[in-house]
C-alpha positions as CSV (number, residue, x, y, z in Angstrom):
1,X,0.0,0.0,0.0
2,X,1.4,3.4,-0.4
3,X,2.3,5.7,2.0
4,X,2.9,9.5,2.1
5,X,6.9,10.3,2.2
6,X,6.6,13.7,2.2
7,X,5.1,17.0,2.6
8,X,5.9,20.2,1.7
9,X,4.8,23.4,3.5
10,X,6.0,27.2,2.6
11,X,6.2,29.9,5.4
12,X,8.1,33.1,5.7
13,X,10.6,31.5,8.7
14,X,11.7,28.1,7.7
15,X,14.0,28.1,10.7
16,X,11.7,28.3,12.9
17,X,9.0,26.3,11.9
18,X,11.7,24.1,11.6
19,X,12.8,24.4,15.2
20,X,9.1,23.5,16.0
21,X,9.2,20.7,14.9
22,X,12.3,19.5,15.9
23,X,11.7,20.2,19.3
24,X,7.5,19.2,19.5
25,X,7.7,15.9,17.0
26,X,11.9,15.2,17.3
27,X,12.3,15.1,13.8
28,X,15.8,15.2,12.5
29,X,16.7,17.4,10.8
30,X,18.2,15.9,7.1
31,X,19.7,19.1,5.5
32,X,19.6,22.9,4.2
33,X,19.2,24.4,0.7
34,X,21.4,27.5,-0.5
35,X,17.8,28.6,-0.7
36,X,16.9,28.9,3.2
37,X,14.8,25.1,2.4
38,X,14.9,23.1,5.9
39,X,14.4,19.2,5.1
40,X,13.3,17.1,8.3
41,X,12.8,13.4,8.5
42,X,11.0,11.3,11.0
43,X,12.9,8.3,9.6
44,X,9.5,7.7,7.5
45,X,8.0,10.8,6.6
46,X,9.6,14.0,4.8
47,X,8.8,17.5,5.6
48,X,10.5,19.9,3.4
49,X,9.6,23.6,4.2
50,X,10.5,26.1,2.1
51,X,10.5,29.9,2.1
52,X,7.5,31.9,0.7
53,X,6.9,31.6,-2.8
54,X,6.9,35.1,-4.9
55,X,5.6,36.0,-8.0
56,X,9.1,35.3,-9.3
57,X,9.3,31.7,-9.4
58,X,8.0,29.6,-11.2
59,X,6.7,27.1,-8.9
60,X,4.4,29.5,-7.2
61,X,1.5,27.6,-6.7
62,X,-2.2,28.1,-6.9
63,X,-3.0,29.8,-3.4
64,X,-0.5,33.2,-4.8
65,X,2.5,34.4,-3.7
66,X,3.3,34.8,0.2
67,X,1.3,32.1,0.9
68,X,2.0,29.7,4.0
69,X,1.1,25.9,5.0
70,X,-0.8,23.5,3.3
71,X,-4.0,21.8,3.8
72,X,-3.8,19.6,6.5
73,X,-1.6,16.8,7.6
74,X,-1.4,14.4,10.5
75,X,1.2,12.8,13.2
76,X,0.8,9.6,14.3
77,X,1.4,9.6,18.2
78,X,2.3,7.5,21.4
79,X,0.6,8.9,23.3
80,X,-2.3,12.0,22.6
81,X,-1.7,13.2,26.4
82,X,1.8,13.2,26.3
83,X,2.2,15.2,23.3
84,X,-0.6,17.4,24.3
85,X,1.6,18.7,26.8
86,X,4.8,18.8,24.6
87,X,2.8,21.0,22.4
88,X,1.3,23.5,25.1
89,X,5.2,23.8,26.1
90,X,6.1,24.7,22.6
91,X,3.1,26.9,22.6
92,X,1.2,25.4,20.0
93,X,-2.1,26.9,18.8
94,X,-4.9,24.4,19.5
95,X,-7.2,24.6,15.9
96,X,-9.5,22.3,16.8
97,X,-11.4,20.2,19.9
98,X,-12.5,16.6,19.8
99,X,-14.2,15.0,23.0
100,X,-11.4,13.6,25.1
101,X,-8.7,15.3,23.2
């Protein structure tokens, strides 16, 4: 069966979203692009995230220039309680509620 490998987000601070979730999900992190690019590995998924995309390249995308994230993705956990409170210590924004969650 397949499986997703990776995901790519833009964002105006690779580094730091980058340091998020090295510190909140400890990926590693797998390298840098000349570009500012920061590539992170959980040793089976990819996140690549890149700097915003302008009106100069070519690659911009359909959401525009300046535009940051993506959809939606998922992390499968441990524990949810456990990295609930990792998150709250990395300050994590809370989007949604579920019932027990």
């Amino acid at each position: 069966m397949p499986k997703i490998k990776h995901i790519a987000l833009t964002t105006q601070n690779p580094d730091k979203v980058a340091a998020f979730y090295k510190e909140a999900f400890d990926m590693q992190e797998v390298r840098r692009s000349p570009n500012g690019a920061v590539f992170l590995t959980d040793g089976y998924i990819n996140l690549a995230i890149l700097n915003w995309k302008t009106a100069k390249d070519a690659d911009v995308g359909v959401n525009g220039p300046n535009f940051s994230g993506i959809h939606h993705f998922g992390f499968e956990v441990d524990t949810l309680e456990e990295t609930a409170e990792k998150l709250e210590k990395v300050q994590a924004q809370r989007l949604s509620q579920r019932d027990g969650m």
